[in-house]
Biopython code that builds the backbone (N, CA, C, O; Angstrom):
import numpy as np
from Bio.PDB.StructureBuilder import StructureBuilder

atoms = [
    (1, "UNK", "N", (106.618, 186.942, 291.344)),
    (1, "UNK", "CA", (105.336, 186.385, 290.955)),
    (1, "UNK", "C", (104.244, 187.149, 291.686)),
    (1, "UNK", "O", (104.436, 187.547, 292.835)),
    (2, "UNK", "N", (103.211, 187.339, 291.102)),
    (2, "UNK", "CA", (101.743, 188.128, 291.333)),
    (2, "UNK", "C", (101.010, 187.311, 291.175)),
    (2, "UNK", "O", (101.102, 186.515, 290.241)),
    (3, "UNK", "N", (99.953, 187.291, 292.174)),
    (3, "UNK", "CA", (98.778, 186.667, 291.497)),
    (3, "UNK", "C", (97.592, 187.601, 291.663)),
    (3, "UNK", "O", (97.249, 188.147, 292.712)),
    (4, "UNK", "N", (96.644, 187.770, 289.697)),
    (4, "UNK", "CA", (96.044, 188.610, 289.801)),
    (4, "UNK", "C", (94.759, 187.946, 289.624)),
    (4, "UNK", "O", (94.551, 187.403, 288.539)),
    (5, "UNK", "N", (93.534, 187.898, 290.871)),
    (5, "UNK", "CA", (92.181, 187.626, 290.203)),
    (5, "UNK", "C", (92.340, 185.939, 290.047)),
    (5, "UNK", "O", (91.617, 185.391, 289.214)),
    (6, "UNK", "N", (93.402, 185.012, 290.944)),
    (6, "UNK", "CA", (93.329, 183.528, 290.332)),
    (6, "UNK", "C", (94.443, 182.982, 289.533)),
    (6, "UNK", "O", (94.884, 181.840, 289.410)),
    (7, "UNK", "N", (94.862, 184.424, 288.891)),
    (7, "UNK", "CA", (95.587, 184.119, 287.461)),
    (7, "UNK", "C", (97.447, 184.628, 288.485)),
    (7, "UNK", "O", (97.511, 185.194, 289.576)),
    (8, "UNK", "N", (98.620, 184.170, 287.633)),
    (8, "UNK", "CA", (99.441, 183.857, 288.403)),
    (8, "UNK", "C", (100.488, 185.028, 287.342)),
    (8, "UNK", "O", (100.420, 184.777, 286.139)),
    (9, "UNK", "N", (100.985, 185.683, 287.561)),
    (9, "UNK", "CA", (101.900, 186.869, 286.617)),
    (9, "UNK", "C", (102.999, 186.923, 286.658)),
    (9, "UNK", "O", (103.369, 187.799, 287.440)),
    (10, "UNK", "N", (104.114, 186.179, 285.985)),
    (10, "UNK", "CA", (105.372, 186.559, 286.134)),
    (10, "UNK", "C", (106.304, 187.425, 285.587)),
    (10, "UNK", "O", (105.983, 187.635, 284.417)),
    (11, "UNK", "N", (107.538, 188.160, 285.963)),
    (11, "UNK", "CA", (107.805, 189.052, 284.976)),
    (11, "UNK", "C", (109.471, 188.503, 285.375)),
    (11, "UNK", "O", (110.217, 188.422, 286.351)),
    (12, "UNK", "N", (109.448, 188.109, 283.438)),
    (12, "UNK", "CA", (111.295, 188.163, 283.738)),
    (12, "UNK", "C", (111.704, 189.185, 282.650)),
    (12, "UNK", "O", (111.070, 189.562, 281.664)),
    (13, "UNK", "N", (113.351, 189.650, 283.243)),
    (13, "UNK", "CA", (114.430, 190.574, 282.247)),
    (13, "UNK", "C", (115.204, 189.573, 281.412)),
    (13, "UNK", "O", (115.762, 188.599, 281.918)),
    (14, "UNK", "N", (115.218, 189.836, 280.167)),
    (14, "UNK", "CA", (115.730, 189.102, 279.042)),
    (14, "UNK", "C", (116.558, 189.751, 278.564)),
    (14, "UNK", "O", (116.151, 190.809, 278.082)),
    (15, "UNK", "N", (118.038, 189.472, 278.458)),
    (15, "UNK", "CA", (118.698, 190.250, 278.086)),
    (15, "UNK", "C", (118.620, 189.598, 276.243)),
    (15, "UNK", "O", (118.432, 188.385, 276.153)),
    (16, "UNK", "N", (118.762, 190.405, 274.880)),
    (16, "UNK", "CA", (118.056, 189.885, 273.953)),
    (16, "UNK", "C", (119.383, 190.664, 272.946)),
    (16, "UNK", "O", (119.810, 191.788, 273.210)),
    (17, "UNK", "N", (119.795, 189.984, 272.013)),
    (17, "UNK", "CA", (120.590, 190.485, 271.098)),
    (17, "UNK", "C", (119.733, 191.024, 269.474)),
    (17, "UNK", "O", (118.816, 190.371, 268.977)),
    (18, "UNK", "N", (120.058, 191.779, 269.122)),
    (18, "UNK", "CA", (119.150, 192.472, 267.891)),
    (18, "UNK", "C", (118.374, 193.116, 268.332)),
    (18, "UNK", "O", (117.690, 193.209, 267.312)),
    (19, "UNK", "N", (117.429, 194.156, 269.623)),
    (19, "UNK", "CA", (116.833, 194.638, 270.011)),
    (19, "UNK", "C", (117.464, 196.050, 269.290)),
    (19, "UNK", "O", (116.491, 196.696, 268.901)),
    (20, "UNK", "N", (118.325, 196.538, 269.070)),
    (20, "UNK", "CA", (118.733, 197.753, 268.166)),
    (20, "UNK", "C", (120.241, 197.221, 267.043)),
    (20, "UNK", "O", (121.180, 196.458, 267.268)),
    (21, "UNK", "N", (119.966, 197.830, 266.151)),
    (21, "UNK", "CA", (121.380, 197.873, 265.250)),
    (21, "UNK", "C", (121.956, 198.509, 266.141)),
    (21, "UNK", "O", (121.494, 198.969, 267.185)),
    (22, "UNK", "N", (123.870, 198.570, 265.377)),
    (22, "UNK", "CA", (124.856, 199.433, 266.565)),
    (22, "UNK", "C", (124.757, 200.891, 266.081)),
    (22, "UNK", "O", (124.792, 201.398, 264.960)),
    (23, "UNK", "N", (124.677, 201.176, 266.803)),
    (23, "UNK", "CA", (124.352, 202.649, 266.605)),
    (23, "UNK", "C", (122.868, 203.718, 266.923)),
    (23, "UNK", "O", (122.712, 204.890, 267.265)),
    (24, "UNK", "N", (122.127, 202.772, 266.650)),
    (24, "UNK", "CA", (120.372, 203.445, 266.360)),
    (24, "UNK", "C", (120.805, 203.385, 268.425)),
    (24, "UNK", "O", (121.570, 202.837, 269.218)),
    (25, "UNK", "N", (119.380, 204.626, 268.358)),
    (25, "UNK", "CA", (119.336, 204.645, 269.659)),
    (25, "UNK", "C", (117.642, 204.569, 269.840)),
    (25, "UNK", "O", (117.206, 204.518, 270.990)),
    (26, "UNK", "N", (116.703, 204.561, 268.705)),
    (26, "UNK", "CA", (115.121, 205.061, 268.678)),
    (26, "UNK", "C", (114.637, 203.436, 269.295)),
    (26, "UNK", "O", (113.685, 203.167, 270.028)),
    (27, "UNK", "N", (115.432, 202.732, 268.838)),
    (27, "UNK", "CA", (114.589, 201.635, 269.232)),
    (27, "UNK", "C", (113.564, 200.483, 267.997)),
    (27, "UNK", "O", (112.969, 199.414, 268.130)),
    (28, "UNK", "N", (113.805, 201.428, 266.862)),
    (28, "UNK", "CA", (112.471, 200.997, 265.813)),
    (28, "UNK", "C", (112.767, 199.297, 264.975)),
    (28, "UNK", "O", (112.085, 198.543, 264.282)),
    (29, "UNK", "N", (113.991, 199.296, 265.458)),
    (29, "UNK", "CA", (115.199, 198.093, 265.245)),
    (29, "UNK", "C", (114.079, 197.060, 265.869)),
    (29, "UNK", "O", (113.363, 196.403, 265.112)),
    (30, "UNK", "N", (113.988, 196.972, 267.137)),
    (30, "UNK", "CA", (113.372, 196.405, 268.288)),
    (30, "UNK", "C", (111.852, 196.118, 268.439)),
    (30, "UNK", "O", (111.236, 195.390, 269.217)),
    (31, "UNK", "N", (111.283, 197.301, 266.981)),
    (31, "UNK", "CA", (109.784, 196.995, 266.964)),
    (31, "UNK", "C", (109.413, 195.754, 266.675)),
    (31, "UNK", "O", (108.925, 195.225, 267.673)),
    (32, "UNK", "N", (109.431, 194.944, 265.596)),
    (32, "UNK", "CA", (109.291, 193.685, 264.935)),
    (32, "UNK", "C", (109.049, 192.777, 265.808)),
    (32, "UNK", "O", (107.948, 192.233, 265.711)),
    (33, "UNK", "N", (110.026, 192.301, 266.981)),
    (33, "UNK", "CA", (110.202, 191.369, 268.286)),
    (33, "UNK", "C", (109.344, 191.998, 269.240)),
    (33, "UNK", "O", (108.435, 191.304, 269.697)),
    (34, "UNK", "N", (109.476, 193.352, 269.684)),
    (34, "UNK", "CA", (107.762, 193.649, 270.847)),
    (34, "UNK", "C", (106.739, 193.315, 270.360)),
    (34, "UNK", "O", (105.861, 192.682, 270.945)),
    (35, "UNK", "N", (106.703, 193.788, 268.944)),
    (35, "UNK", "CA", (105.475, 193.412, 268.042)),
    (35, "UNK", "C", (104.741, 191.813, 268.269)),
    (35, "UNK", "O", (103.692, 191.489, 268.826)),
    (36, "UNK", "N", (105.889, 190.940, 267.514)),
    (36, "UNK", "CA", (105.796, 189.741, 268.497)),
    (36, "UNK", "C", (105.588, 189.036, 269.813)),
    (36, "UNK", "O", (104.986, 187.971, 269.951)),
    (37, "UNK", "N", (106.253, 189.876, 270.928)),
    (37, "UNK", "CA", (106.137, 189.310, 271.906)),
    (37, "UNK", "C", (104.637, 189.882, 272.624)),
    (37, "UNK", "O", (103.998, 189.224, 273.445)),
    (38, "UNK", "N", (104.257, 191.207, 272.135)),
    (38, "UNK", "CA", (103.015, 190.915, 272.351)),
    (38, "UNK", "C", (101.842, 190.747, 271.867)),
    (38, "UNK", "O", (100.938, 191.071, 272.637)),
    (39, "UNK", "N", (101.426, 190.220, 270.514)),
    (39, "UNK", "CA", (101.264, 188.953, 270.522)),
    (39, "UNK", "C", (100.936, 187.428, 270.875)),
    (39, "UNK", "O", (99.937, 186.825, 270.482)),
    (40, "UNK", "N", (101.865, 186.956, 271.617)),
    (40, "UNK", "CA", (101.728, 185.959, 271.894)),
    (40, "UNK", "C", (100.639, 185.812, 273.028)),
    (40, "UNK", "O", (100.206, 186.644, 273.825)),
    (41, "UNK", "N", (100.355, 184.543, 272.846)),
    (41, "UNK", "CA", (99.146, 184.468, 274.323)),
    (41, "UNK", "C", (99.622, 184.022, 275.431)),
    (41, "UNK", "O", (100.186, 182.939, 275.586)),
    (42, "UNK", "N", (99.328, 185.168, 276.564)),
    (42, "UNK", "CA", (99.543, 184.813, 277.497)),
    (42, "UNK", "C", (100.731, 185.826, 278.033)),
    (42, "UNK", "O", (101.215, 185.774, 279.163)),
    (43, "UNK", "N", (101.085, 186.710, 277.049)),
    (43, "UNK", "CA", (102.233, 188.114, 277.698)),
    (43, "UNK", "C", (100.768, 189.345, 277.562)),
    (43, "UNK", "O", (99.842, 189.638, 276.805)),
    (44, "UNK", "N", (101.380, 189.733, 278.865)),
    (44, "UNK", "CA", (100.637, 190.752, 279.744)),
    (44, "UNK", "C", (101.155, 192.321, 278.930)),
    (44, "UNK", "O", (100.490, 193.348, 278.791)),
    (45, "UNK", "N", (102.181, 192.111, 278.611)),
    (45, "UNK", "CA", (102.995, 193.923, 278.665)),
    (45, "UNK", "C", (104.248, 193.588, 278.338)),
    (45, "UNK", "O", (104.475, 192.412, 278.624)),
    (46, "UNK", "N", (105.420, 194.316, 277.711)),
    (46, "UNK", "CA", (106.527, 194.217, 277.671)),
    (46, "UNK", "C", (106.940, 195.352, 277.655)),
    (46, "UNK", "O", (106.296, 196.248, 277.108)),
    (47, "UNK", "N", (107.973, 195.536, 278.184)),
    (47, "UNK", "CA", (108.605, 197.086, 278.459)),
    (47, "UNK", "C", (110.617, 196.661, 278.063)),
    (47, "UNK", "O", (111.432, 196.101, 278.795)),
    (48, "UNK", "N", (110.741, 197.057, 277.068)),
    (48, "UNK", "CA", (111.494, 197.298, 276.426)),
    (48, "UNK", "C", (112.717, 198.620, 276.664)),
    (48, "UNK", "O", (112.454, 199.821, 276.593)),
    (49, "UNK", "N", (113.994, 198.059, 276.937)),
    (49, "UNK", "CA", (115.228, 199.028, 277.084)),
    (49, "UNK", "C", (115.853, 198.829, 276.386)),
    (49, "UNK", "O", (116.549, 197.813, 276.388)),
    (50, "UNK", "N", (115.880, 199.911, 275.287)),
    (50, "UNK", "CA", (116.884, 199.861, 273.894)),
    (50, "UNK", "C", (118.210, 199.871, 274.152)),
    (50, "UNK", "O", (118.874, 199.066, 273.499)),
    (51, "UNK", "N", (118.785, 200.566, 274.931)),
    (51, "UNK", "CA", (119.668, 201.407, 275.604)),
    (51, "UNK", "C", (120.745, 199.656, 276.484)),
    (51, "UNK", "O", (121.949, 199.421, 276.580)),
    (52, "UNK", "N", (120.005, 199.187, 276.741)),
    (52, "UNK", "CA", (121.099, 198.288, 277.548)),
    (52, "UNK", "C", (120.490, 196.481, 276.710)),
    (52, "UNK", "O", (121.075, 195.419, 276.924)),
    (53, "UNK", "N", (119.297, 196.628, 275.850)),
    (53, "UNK", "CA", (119.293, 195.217, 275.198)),
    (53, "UNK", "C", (118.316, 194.357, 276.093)),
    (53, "UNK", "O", (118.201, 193.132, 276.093)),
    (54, "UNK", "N", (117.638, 195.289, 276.856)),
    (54, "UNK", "CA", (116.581, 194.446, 277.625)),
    (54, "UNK", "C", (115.368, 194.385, 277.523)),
    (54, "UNK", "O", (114.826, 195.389, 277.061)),
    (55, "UNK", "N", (114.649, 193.421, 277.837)),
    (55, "UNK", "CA", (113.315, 193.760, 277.800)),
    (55, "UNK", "C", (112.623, 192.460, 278.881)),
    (55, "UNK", "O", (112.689, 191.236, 278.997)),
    (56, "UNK", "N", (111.899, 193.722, 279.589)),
    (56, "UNK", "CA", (111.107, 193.379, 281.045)),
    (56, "UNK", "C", (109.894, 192.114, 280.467)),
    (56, "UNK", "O", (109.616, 192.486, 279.327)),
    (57, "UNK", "N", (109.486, 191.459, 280.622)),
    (57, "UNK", "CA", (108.063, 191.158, 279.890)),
    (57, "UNK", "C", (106.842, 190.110, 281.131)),
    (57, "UNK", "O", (107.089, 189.179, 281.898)),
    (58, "UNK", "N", (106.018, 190.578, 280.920)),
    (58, "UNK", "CA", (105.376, 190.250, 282.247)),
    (58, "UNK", "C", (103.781, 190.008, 281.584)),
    (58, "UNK", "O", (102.972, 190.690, 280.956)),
    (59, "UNK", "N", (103.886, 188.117, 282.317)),
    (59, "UNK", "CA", (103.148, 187.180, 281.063)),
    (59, "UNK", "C", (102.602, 186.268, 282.298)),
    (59, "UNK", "O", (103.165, 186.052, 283.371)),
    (60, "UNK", "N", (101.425, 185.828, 281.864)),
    (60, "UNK", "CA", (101.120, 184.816, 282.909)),
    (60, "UNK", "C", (101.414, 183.185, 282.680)),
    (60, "UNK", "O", (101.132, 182.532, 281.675)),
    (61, "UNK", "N", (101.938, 182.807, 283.671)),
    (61, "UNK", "CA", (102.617, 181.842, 283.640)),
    (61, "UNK", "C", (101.363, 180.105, 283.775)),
    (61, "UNK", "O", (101.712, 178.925, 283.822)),
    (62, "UNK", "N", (100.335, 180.544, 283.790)),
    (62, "UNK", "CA", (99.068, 179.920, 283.459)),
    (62, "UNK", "C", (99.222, 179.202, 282.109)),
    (62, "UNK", "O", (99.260, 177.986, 281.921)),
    (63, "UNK", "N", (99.295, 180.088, 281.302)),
    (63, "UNK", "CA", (99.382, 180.045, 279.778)),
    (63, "UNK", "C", (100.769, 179.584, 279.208)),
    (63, "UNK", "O", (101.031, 178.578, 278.548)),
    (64, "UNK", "N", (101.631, 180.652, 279.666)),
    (64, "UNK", "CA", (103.025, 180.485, 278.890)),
    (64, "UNK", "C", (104.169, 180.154, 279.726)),
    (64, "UNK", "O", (104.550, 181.042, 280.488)),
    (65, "UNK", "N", (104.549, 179.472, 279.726)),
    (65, "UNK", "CA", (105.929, 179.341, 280.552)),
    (65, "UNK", "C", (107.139, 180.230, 280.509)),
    (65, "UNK", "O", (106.981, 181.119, 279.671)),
    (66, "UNK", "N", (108.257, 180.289, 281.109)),
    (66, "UNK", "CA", (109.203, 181.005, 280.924)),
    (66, "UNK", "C", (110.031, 180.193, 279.365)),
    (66, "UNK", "O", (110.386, 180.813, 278.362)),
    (67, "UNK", "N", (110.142, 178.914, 279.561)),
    (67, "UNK", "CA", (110.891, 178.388, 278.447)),
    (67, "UNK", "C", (110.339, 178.323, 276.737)),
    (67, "UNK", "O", (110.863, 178.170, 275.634)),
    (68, "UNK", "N", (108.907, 178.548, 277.320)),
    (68, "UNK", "CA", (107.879, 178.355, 275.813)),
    (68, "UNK", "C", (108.369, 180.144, 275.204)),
    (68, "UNK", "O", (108.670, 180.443, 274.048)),
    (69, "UNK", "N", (108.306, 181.115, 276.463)),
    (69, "UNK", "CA", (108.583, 182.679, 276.126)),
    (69, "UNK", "C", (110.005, 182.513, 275.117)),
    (69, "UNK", "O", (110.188, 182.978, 273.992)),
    (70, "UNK", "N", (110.470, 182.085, 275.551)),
    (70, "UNK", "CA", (112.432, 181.817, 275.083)),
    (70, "UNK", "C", (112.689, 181.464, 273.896)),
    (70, "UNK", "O", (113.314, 182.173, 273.107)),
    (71, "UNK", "N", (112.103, 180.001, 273.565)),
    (71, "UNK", "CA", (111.616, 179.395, 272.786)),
    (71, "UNK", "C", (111.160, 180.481, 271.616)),
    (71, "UNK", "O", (112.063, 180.838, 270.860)),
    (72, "UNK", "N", (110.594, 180.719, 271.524)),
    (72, "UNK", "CA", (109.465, 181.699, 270.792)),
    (72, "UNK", "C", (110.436, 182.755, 269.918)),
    (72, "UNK", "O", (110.594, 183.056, 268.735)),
    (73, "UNK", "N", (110.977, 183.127, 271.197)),
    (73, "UNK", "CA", (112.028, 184.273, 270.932)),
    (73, "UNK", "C", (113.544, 183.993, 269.882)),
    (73, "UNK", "O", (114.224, 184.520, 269.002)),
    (74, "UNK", "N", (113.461, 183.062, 270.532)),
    (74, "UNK", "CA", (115.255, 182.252, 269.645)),
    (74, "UNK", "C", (114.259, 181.785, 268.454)),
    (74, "UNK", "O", (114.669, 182.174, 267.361)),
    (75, "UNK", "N", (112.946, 180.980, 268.392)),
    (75, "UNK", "CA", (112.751, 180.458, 266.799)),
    (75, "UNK", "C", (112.446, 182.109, 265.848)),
    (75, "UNK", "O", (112.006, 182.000, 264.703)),
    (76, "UNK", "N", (112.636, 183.123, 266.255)),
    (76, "UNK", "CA", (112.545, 184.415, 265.367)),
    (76, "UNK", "C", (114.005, 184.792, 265.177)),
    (76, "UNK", "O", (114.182, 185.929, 264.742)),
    (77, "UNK", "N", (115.165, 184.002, 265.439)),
    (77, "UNK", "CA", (116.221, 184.660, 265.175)),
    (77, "UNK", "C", (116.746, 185.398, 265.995)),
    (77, "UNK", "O", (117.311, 186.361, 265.477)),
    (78, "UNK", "N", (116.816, 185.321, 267.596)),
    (78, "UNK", "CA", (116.677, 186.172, 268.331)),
    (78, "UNK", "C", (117.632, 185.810, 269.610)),
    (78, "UNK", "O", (117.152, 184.970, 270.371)),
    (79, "UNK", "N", (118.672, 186.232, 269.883)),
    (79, "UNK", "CA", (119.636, 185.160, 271.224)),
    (79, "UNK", "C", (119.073, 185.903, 272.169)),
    (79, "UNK", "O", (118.775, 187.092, 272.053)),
    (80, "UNK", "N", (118.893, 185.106, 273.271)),
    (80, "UNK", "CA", (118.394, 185.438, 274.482)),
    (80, "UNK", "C", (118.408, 184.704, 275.862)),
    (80, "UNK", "O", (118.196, 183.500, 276.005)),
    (81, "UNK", "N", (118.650, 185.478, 276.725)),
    (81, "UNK", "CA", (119.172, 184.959, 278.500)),
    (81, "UNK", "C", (118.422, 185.481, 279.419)),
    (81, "UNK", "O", (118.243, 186.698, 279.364)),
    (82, "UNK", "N", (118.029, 184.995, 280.094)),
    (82, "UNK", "CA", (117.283, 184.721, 281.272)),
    (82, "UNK", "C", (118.337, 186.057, 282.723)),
    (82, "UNK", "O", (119.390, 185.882, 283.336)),
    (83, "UNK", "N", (117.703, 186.811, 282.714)),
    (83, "UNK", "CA", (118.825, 187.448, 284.461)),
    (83, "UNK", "C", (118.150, 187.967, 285.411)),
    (83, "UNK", "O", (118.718, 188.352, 286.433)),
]
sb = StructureBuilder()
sb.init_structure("model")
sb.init_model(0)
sb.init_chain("A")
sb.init_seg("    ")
for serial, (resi, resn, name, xyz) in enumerate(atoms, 1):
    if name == "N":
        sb.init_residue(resn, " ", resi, " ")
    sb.init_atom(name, np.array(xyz, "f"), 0.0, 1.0, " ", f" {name:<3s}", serial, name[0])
structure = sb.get_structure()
């Protein structure tokens, strides 16, 4: 946790299933859901690893919670864990 200016920043790794088909390595699989996640109010940045199914995302916790982030993510069709 950060706090920037008042405001409070958390960043969790989500490990996320569908972030690439098997095989693709570009990532473009994965656009649709960054697209989304940033988006939402209250995510700062997301940094995205095609390569292992992760994605960093770093959101202030003012606004969005970790479970509302999750939430969000699974109602798009999307399995996802907290590590």
């Amino acid at each position: 946790m950060k706090v920037n200016g008042g405001d409070i920043i958390e960043q969790k790794t989500l490990k996320m299933t569908g972030l690439t088909c098997e095989g693709c390595t570009c990532g473009h699989c994965g656009q649709p859901i960054m697209i989304f996640l940033s988006c939402l109010h209250g995510v700062i940045k997301t940094f995205p690893d095609y390569t292992n199914n992760t994605v960093v995302v770093s959101y202030n916790e003012q606004i969005l919670t970790s479970d509302q982030l999750i939430e969000a993510i699974q109602k798009r069709g999307y399995a996802v864990v907290k590590l």
